[in-house]
C-alpha positions in Angstrom: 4.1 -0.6 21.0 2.2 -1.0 17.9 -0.7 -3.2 18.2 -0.8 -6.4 16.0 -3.7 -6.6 13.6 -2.8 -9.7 11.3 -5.0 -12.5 10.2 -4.2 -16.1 11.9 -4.7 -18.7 9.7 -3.3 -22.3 10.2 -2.5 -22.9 6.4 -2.3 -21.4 3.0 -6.4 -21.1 1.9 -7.7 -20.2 -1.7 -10.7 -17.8 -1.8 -12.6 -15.7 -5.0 -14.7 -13.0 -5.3 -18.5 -14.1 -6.7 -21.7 -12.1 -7.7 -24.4 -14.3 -7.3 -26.9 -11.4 -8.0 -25.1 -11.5 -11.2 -25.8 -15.0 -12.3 -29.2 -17.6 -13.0 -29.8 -19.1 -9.8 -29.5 -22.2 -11.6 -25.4 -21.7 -11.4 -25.3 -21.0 -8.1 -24.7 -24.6 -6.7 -22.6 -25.4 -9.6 -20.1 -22.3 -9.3 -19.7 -23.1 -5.7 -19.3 -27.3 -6.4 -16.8 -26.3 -8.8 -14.9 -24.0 -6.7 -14.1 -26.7 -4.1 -13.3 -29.0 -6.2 -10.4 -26.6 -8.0 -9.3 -25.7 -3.6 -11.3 -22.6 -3.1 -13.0 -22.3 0.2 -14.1 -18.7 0.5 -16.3 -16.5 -1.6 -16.4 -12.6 -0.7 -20.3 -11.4 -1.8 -22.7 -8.7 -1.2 -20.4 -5.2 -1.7 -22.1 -4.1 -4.5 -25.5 -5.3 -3.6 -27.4 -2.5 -1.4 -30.5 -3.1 -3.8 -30.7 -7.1 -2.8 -31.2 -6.0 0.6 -32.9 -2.8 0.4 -34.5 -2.3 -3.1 -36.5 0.7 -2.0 -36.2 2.8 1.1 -37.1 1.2 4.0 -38.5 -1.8 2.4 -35.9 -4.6 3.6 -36.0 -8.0 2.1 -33.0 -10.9 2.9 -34.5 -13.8 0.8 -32.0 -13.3 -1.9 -28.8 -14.1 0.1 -30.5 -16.2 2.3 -31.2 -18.2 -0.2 -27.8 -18.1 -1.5 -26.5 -18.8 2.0 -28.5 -21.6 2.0 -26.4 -23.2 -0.5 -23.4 -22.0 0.7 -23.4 -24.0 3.8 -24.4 -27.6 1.9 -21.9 -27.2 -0.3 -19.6 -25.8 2.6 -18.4 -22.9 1.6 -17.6 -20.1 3.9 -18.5 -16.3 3.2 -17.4 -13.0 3.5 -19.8 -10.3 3.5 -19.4 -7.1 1.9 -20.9 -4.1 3.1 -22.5 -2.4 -0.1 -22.0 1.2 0.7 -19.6 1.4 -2.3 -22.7 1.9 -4.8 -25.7 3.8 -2.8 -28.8 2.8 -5.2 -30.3 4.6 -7.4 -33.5 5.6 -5.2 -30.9 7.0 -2.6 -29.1 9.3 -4.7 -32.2 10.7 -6.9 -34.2 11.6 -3.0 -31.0 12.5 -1.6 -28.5 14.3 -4.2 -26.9 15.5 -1.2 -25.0 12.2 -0.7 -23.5 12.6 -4.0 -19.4 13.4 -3.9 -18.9 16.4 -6.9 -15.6 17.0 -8.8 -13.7 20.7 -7.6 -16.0 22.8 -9.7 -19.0 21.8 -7.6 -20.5 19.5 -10.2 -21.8 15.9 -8.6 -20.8 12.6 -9.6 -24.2 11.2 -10.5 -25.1 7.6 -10.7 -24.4 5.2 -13.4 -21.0 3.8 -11.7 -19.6 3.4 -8.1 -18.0 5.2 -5.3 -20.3 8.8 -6.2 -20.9 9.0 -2.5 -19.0 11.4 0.0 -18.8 10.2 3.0 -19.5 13.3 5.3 -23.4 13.4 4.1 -25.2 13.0 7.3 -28.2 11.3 4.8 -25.3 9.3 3.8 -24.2 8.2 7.0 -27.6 7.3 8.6 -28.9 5.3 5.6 -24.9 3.3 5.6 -25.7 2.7 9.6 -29.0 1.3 8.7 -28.1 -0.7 5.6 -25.3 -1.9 7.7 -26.9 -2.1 10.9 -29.7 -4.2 9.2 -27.5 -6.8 7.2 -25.2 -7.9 10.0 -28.4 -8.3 12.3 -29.5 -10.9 10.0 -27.3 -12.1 7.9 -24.2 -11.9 11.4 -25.1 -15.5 12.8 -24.9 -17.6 9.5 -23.0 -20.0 10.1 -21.4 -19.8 6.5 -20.3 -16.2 7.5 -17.2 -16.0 8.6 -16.0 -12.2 7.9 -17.2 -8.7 6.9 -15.3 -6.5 4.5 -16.5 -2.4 5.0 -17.3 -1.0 1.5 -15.0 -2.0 -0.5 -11.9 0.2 -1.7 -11.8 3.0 0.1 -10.9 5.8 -1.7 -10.2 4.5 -5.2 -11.8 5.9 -8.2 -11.3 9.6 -6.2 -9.4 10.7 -2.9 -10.6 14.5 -3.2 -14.1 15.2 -1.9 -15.9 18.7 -2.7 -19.6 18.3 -1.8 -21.3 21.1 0.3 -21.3 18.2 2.4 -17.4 18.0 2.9 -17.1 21.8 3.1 -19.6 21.8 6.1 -17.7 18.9 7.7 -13.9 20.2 6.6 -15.0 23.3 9.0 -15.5 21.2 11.8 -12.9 19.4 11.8 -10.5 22.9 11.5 -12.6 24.1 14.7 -11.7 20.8 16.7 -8.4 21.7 15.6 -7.9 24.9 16.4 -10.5 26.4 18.6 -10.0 29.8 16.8 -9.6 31.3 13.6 -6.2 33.4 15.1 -4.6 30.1 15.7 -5.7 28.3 11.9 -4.8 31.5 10.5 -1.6 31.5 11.9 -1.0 27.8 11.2 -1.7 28.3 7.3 0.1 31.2 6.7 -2.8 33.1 5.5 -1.0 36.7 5.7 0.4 35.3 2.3 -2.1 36.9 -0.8 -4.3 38.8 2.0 -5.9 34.8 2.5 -7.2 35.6 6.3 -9.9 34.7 7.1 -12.2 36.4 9.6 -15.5 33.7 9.8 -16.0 29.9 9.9 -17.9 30.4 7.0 -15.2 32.0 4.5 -13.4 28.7 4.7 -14.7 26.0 2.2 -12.7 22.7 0.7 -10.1 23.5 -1.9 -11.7 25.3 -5.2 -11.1 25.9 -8.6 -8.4 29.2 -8.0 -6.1 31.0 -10.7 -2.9 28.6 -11.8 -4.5 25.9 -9.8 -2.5 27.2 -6.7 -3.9 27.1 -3.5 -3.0 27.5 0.1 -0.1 24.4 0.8 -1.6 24.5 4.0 -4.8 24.1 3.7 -4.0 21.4 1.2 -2.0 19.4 4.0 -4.8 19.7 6.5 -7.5 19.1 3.8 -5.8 15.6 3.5 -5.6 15.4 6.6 -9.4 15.8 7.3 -10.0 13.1 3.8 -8.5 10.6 5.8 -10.4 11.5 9.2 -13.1 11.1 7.7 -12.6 7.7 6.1 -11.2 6.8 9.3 -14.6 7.7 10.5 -16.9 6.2 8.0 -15.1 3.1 8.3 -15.1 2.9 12.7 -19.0 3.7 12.2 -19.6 0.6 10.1 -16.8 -1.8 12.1 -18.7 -0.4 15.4 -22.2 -1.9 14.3 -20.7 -4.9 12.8 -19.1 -5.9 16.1 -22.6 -5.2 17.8 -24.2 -8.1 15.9 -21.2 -10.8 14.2 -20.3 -13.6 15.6 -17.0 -13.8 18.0 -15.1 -15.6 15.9 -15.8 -13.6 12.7 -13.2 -10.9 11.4 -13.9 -7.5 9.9 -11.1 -6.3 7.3 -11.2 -3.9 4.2 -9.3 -3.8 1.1 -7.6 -1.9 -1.5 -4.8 0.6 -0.6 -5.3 3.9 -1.8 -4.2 7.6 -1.0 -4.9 10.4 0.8 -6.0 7.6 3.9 -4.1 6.7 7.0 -4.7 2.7 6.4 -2.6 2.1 10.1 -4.7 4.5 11.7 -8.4 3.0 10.0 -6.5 -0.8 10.8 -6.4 -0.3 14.5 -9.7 1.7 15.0 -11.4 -0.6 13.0 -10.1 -3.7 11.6 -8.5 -7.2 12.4 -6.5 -6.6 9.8 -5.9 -5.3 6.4 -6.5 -7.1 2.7 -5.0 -5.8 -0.2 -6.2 -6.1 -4.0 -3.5 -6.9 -6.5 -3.3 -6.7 -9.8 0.4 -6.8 -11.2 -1.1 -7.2 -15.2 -1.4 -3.5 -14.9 2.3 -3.2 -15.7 1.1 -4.7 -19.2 -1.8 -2.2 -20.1 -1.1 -0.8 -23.6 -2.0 2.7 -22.2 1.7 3.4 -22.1 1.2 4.8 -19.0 4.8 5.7 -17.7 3.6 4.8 -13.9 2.6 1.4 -14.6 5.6 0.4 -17.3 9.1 -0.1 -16.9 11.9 -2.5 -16.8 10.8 -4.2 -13.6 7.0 -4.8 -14.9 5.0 -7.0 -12.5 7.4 -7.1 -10.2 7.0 -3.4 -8.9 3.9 -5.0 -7.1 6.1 -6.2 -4.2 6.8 -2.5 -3.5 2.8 -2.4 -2.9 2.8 -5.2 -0.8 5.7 -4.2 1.3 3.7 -0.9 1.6 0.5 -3.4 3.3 3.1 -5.8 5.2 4.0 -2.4 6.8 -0.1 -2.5 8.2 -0.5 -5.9 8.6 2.7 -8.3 8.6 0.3 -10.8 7.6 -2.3 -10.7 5.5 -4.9 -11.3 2.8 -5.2 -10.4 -0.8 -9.6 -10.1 -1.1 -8.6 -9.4 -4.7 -5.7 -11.3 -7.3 -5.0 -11.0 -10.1 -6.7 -14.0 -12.3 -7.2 -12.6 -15.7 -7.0 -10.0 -18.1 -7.9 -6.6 -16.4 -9.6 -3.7 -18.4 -13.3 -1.8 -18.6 -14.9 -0.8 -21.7 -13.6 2.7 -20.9 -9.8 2.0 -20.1 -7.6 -0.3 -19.0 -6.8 -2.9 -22.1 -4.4 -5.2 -20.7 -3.2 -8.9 -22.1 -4.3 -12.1 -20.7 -1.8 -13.0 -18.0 0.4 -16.0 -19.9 0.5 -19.7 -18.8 2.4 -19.6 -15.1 2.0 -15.8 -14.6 -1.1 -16.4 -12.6 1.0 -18.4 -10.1 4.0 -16.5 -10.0 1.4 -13.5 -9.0 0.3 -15.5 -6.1 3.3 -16.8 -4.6 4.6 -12.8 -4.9 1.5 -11.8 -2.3 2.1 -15.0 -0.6 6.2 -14.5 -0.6 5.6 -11.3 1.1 2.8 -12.2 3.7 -0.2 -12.8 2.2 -1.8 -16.1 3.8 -4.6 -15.9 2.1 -5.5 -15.5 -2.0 -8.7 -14.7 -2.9 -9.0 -14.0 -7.1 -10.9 -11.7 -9.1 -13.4 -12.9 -9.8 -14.6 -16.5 -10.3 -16.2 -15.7 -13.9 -15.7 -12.9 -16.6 -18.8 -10.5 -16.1 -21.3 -10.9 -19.2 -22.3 -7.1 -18.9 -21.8 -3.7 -17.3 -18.3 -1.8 -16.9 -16.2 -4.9 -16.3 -17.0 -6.6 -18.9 -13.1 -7.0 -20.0 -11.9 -7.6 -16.3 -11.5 -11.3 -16.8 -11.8 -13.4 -14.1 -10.8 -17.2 -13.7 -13.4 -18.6 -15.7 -14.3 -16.9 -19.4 -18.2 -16.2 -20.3 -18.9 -19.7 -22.0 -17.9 -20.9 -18.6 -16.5 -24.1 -19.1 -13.3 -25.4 -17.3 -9.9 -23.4 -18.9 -6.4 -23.1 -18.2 -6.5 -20.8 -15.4 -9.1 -22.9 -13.8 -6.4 -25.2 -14.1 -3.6 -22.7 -12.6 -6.0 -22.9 -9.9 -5.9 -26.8 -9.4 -1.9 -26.7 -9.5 -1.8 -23.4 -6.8 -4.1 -25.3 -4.6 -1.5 -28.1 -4.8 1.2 -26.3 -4.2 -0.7 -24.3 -0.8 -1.3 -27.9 0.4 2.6 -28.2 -0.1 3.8 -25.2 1.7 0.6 -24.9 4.0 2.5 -24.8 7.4 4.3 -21.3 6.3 1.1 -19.7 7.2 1.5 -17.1 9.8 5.4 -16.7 9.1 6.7 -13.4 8.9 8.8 -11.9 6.3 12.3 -11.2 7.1 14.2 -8.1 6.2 17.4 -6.9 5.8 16.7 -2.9 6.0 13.9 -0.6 6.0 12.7 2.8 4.5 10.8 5.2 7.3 8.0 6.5 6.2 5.0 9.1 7.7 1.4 10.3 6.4 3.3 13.8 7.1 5.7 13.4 4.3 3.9 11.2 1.7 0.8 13.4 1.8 3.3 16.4 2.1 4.7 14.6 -1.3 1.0 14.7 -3.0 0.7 19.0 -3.1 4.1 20.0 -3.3 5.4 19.3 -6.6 9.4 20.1 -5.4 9.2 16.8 -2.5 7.3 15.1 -5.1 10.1 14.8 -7.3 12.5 13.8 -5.0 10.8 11.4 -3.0 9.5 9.7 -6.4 13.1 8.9 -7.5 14.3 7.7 -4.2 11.6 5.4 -3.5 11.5 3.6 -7.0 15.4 4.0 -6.8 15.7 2.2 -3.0 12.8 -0.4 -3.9 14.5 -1.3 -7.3 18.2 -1.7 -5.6 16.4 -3.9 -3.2 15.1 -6.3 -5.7 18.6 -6.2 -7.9 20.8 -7.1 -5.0 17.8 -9.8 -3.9 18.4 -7.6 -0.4 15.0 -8.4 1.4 12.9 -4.5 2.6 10.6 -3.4 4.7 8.8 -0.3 5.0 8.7 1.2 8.4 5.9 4.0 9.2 6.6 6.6 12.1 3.1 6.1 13.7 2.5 7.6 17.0 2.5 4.4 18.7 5.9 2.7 16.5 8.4 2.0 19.2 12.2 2.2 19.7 12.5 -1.7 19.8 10.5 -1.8 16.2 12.6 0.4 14.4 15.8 -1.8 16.4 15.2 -4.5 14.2 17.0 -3.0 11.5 20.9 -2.3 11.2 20.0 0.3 8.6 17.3 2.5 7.8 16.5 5.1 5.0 14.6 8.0 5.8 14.7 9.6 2.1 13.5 12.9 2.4 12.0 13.6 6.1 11.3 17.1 5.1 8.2 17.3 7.8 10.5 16.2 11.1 8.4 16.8 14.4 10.6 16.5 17.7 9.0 13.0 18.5 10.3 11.4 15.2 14.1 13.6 15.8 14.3 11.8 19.7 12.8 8.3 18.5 15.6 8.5 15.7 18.3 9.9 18.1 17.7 6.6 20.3 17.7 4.6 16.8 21.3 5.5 16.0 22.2 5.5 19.6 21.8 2.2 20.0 23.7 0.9 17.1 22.1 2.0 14.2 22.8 3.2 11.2 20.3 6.3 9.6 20.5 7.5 5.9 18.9 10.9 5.3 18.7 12.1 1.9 19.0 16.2 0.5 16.2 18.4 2.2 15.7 16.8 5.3 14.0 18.6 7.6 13.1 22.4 6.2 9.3 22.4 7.1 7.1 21.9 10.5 3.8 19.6 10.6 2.1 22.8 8.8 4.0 22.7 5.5 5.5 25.8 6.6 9.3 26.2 6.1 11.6 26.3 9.5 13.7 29.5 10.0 16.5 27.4 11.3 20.0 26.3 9.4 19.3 22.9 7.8 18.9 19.9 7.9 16.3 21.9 11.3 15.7 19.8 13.9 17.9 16.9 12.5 21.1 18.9 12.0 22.6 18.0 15.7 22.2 14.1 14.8 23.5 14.2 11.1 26.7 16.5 12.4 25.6 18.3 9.0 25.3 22.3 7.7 23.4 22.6 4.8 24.9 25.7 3.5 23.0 26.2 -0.1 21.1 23.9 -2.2 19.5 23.8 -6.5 17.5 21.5 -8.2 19.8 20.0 -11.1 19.2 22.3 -13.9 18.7 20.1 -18.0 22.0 21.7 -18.5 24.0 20.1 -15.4 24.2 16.9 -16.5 24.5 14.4 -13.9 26.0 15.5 -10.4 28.3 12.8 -9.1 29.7 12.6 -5.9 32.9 10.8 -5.7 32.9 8.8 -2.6 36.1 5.9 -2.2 36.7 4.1 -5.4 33.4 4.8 -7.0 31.3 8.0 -8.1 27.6 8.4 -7.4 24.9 9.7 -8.8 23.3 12.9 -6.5 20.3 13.0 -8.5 17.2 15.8 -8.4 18.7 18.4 -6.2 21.7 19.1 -4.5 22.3 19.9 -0.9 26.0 21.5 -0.5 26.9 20.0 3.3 29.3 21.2 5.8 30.4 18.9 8.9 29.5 20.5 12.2 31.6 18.8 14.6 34.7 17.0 14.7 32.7 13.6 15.0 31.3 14.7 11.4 33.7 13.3 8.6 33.3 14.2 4.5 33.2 10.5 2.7 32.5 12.0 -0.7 32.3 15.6 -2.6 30.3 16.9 -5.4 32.4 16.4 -9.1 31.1 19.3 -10.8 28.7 22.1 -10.8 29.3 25.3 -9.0 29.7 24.1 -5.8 32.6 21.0 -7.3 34.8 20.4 -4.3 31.9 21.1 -1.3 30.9 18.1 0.3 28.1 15.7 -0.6 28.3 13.2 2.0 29.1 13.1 5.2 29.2 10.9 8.1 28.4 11.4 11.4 28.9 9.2 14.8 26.4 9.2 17.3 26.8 6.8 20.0 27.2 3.4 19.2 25.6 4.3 15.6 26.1 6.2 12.3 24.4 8.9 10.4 25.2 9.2 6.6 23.8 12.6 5.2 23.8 12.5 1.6 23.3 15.7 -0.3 20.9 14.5 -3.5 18.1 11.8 -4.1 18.5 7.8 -4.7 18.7 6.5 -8.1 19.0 3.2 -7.9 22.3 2.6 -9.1 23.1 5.2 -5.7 20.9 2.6 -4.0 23.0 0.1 -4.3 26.4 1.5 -3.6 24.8 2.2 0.3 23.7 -1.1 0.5 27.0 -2.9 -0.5 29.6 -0.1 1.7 27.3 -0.4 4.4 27.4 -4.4 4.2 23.4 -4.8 3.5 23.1 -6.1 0.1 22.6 -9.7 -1.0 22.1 -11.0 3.0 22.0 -14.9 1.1 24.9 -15.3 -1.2 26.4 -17.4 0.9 23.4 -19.2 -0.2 22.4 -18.3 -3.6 23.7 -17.3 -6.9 21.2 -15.3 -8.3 20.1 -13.9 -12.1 18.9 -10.1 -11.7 15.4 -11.9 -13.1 14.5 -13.3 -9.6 13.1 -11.6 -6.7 14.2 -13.4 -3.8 11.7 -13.2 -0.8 12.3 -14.7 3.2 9.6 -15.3 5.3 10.8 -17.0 9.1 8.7 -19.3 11.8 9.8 -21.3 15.3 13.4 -21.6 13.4 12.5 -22.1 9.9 13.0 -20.1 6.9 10.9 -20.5 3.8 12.9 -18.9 1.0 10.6 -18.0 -2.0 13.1 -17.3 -5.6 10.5 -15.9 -8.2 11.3 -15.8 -12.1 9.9 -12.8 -13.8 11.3 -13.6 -16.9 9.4 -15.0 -19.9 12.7 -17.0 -20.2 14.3 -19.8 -18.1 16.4 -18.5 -16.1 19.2 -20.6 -14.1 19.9 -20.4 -10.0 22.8 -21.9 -8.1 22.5 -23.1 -4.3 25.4 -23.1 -2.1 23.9 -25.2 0.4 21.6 -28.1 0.4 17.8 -26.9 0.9 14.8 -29.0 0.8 12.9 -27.8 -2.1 9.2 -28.1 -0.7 7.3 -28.5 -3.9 9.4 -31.6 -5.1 9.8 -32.8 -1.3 13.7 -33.6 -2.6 16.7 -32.1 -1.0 18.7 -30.1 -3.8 22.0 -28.0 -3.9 24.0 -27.0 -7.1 22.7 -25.6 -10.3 19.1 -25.5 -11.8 16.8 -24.3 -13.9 14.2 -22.4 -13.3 11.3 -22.3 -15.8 9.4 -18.8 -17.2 7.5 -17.2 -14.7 8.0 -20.3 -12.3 8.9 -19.8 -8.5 10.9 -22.5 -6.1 10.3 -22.5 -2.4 13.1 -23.9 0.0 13.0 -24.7 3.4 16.2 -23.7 5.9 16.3 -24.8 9.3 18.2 -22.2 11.4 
């Protein structure tokens, strides 16, 4: 059984991120009056600020955020503290160039921005103990202290690490491993291009090779040893900062970013997980076709399903307040009138029980000079100050939902195996990228609540129970744990979508010699006899299944039953193979395995979800506009139901049954209006 790491709040609570080394002392007491007055309680300080504690090696000093403490506690505002290994100093990376991370060519990341370090120096490592080690001894019993964030966003700005460093470490970790060069030899497949190697020291991180191409393997168990040794980095600091903080203080990160096992780092190190979210990036003008299409801001509720999956409830250390961008990149519009509310109740909608925005002013210089916070350089009171006032309102309205959990209709399985497996190999890639946005999108259409559901090593039969129906996309890495947990899954009742190439490749990345789907062909009653990516001239490949005709997008899998509890629902329309079966169904015990030979659009998407009875779980409820998310969240028999506009138009909602709306405090049924960018919370008892 998983172990819970969620934070336990008793209400709603408003927080912001604040630089005091940034600022005139003479502000200091102001910023902080101002803040409670507008709701805000808690101020995250200190990540960026190794030089206020430690301005040359050695040399300690702790009158700066003393004194800052000082006012914190008269004016009664609580803290977290930041650990500031994010940005060594300037003396520590000039003495020590070791420390510094370096791109795949060798060359280091030198100072002048943040997050240059690698974490496998052992310089790096003892001065982080120390800087650590000597802040939470002193600063740990404040009473104004109240938490400690490690670093902050681990692994953003890179998640590849080639410092002589890393290649010294990446060889330890292969020798913990595997004992023996026979056996990692074997394991990557290194008879391929005469690759063996015959000494520890042959073996280095990944370098600059011809076409780019290098060992698959190696990739995979390169990533592997990226997120060990975050893991790692991040256990050291939670270790010391446990030695010295009070009891009742908490130790959390943030961010969410690849190539890093965040369950894993969560229940090493954590008591639980914060997130940093900023939905405006839909709106940057880079026309960047990851961060723009017809869902927008919305597609953030796919990232915060992904942190739910960590922590069902948790905190946002960074929101969304204003414009984002640096002078480098990143131009983005100021978020309109009611955006930066509709951004909050999305975090809070999916389990966030505590908002903390970025940052409290608009910095004057330095990189983030265009990252707008809630107040604008001149500093004087604004509309999103304002925003502020009316959020803090509403919190005090809808306070007692704290520590609810969100309740969802279906999941989607996910493993480090496969999404990492989905970073180097360009064919899973583009599969798994359609079927994700494609499941996630059909989600938030049919207003069909989700959940994403990781196969840890500790995830339990009874966790994955709570679902009638899960999609495991493309389980191309299937280990014989995951096969017997999902075996007991559909077993007991439930029903298991697999999508084309299931199950061709073993925890290496090495491809099975077995007939596909491998180790899951028993379970899906399938035969994968052939298969071909969907060539430009193909056209769309349907699958007529019923009364309707879906879209088998990416690549094809051409299917054969196995056994007589193995029926064809639907067959390919065209292509070579028209006529051969596309899905099929299979019985296994009380439950139901559909194997479906392409990817999910999310038109597909949705046709599962409305045979297989799982879309729109509240129309009996609600009549809903495509423009609204719709969002549960469940507590000692109540259900807070969150409807979110997204529209820069009103939009209009009908409720089937009376629901007391708990802004207005009124109970309401029929039709209404719902205003741009506005959301409505109701209150069911069940």
């Amino acid at each position: 059984m998983t172990i819970e790491k969620s934070i336990k709040l008793d209400k709603l609570a408003l927080g912001t991120c604040y630089y005091p080394e940034h600022w005139d002392r003479s502000l200091w007491k102001d910023d902080l009056n101002r803040m409670k007055e507008a709701g805000i309680e808690t101020i995250r300080i200190a990540e960026f600020a190794w030089s206020k504690a430690e301005p040359l090696e050695g040399q300690f000093t702790y009158e700066f955020f003393d004194d800052f403490l000082d006012i914190a506690e008269e004016t009664k505002i609580q803290v977290i503290m930041g650990t500031p290994t994010a940005t060594p100093p300037a003396w520590l990376t000039q003495k020590y160039p070791e420390v510094l991370n370096c791109d795949i060519n060798g060359v280091p990341f030198r100072h002048g921005a943040r997050r240059h370090y690698n974490y496998n120096s052992k310089k790096y490592q003892e001065l982080s103990a120390r800087i650590v080690t000597k802040m939470a001894q002193h600063y740990g019993k404040r009473s104004s202290v109240i938490g400690w964030q490690i670093d902050n966003e681990l692994n953003c700005e890179t998640d590849v690490f080639y410092s002589e460093s890393d290649t010294l470490a990446f060889r330890e970790y292969l020798k913990n491993k595997y004992k023996d060069l026979d056996a990692l030899n074997a394991a990557w497949g290194t008879v391929f291009w005469n690759q063996t190697y015959t000494e520890w020291e042959e073996i280095h991180v990944p370098r600059t090779t011809i076409s780019n191409s290098t060992n698959p393997h190696e990739v995979m168990d390169y990533i592997r040893f990226i997120s060990d040794s975050a893991c790692r980095f991040a256990k050291m600091q939670s270790d010391i900062l446990r030695t010295y903080k009070k009891d009742s203080d908490f130790i959390t990160t943030n961010g969410m970013f690849s190539h890093l096992d965040n369950h894993r780092m969560t229940k090493e190190s954590l008591d639980f997980y914060m997130y940093d979210s900023y939905p405006n990036f839909a709106y940057c003008l880079c026309e960047d076709p990851l961060h723009s299409d017809d869902l927008n801001d919305r597609k953030w509720s796919r990232n915060l399903t992904e942190v739910r999956s960590v922590s069902p409830n948790f905190g946002i250390m960074e929101q969304q307040s204003g414009a984002n961008g640096w002078n480098t990149r990143m131009e983005a519009p100021a978020p309109k009138p009611g955006q930066m509310t509709l951004w909050t109740m999305q975090s809070v909608a999916h389990g966030a029980d505590y908002i903390s925005y970025f940052r409290w002013r608009t910095a004057i210089m330095g990189t983030e000079i265009y990252w707008h916070g809630i107040l604008d350089y001149a500093n004087r009171d604004n509309r999103r100050l304002e925003e502020v006032r009316e959020i803090h309102g509403k919190f005090r309205k809808i306070g007692e939902l704290a520590g609810s959990r969100y309740h969802a209709s279906f999941g989607v399985i996910k493993d480090y195996d496969n999404v990492w497996d989905a970073d180097l190999d360009v064919w899973h890639q583009r599969m798994e990228k359609v079927s994700q946005k494609g499941i996630f999108e059909a989600a938030q259409l049919t207003h069909t609540p989700m959940d994403y559901v990781y196969l840890t090593e500790d995830v339990s039969l009874q966790e994955l129970l709570k679902y009638p129906l899960l999609f495991y996309p493309h389980g191309i890495i299937i280990t014989n744990k995951r096969k017997a947990l999902l075996e007991a899954y559909v077993q007991e009742g439930g029903i298991l979508i697999l999508g084309c190439r299931t199950g061709y490749k073993d925890r290496t990345g090495k491809c099975v010699m077995q007939n596909l789907p491998g180790l899951m062909q028993d379970l899906s009653g399938t035969d994968v006899t052939d298969g071909t990516f969907i060539g430009k001239a193909d056209g769309k490949v349907m699958v007529g299944w019923e009364d309707c005709l879906i879209e088998a997008a990416v690549y094809n899998d051409i299917l054969e039953p196995l056994t007589n509890q193995a029926e064809i629902l639907g067959t390919y329309q065209s292509n070579y193979y028209k006529g051969a079966a596309g899905l099929i169904k299979n019985n296994w015990g009380k439950g139901k395995v559909y194997y479906f030979g392409g990817a999910f659009t999310r038109d597909t998407a949705e046709v599962f979800l409305r045979k297989l009875c799982v879309a729109e779980p509240y129309q009996n409820m609600f009549d809903l506009p495509r423009e609204t998310e719709l969002a549960v969240r469940e507590k000692d028999g109540r259900q807070y139901i969150f409807v979110l506009n997204y529209s820069h138009e009103p939009v209009w909602i009908c409720l089937k049954q009376s629901l007391l709306d708990m802004f207005t405090g009124a109970q309401v049924m029929g039709t209404m209006e719902m205003k741009p960018y506005e959301t409505k919370v109701f209150l069911r008892n069940l």
